[in-house]
N, C-alpha and C positions, 0 to 999 in steps of 0.2 A: 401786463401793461394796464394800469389802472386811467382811465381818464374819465375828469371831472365833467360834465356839462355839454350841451350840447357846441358850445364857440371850438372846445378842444376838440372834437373829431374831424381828423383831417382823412379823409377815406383815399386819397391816394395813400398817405403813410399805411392806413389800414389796408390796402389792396398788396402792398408792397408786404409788410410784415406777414400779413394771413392768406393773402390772396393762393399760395399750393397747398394750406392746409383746406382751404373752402373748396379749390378742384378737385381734391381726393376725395373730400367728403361726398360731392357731388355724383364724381364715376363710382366711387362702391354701393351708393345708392341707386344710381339710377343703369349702370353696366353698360353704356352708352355714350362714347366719346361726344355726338354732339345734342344732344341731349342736357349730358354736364357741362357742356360749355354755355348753354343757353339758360340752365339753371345756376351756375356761377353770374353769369351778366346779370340776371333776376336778384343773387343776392348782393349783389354791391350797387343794383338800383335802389331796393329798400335800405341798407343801410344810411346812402344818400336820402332820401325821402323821410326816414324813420328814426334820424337819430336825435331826436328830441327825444325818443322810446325808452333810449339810454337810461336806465338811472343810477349809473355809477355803483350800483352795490355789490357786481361780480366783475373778472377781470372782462375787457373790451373782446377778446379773444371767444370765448364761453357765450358773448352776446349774439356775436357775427357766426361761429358756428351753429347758435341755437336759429337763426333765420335759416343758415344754408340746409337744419335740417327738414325744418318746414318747408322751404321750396320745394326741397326735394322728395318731400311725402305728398307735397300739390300735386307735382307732378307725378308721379306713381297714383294717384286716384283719378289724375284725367282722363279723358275720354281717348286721345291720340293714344298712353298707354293701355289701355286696355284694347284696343285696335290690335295695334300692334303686338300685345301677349296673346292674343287671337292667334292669331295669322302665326307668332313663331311656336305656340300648340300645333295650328294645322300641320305647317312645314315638319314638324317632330315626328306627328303621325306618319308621315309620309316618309319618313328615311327608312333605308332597306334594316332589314334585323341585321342587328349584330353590330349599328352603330350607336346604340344607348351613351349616355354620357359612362367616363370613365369612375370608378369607385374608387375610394382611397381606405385601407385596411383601417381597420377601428385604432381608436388612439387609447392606448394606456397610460391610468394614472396624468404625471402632470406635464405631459406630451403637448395635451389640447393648448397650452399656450404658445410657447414656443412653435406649434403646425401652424396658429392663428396669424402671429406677428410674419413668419414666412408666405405666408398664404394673401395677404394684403395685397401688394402689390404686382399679384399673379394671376394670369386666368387659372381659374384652381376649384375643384372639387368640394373644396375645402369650405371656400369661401362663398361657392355656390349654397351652400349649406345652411352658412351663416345668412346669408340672402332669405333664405326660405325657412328659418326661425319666424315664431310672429315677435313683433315692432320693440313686443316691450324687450325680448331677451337682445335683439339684436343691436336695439338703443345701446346698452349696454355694456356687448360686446365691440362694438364700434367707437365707442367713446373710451374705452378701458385699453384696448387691444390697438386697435391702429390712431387714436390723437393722445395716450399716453395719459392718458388723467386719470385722478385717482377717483376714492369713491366721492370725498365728500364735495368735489367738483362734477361729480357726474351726479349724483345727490342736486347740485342747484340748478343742474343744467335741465335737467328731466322734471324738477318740482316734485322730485318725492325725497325719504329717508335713507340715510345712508345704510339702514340692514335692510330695506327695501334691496337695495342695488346689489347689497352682499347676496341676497336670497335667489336675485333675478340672475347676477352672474355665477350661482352656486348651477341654479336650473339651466341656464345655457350650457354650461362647461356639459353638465351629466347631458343633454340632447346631442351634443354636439361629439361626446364620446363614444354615445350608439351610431352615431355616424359609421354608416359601410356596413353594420350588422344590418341593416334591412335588405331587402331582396327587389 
């Protein structure tokens, strides 16, 4: 959905069309039901405030996700988050042996997509993984694997090269396949 100029954004329409892809975006970033609720209300404030920012050269969609992913990397550098990854370290420390998180058997060949798309919308090993990729593989991954775009759409969304992205989701796919070989 292309739209021209700041008079054409109408952010209810916008809230309507994109508003469960920006709350997905939000909970697999931030793994926190209200957390993503409160980073959602953030990104459909800036869109309201910011869309003079608009400048019609990518679709509306690609714009409003690229804020939701900024919000949601604000938030993951705040102070509350880092509290809070505190305290569920400590908590982790503290569980008896034998409750470590569960492992999922290594993925062969071209499994890693298919476990990905599965993996989304699950509390999942899996997906923890992808979690704890650093930003660049997991951009990605996230943009490729669960909102469906291609490269040269994750290519404008990210501000790099489309073999950048090839390169970035060649090195996610191989980390993400040693998955469960580590101990």
């Amino acid at each position: 959905m292309g739209m021209e100029g700041r008079q054409n954004l109408n952010v209810e329409e916008l809230f309507r069309l994109y508003g469960n892809d920006v709350l997905r975006m939000c909970n697999v970033y931030l793994r926190k039901q209200s957390l993503a609720e409160d980073a959602f209300q953030d990104v459909f404030v800036k869109v309201m405030t910011r869309s003079d920012s608009y400048r019609g050269d990518s679709d509306v969609k690609y714009w409003i996700l690229s804020i939701a992913r900024n919000v949601c990397l604000d938030y993951l550098k705040s102070s509350y988050m880092k509290r809070t990854s505190f305290m569920g370290d400590l908590l982790d420390k503290t569980k008896p042996q034998g409750e470590e998180k569960k492992r999922i058997r290594p993925l062969p060949g071209n499994q890693v997509e298919d476990r990905l798309v599965e993996a989304m919308d699950t509390s999942n090993p899996l997906l923890d993984a992808v979690q704890n990729l650093p930003a660049k593989y997991k951009d990605v991954i996230l943009l490729r694997f669960y909102f469906d775009m291609d490269n040269e759409a994750i290519a404008r969304q990210l501000g790099i090269t489309e073999s950048t992205v090839r390169s970035r989701l060649m090195r996610a796919r191989a980390k993400l396949k040693d998955f469960g070989r580590e101990e």
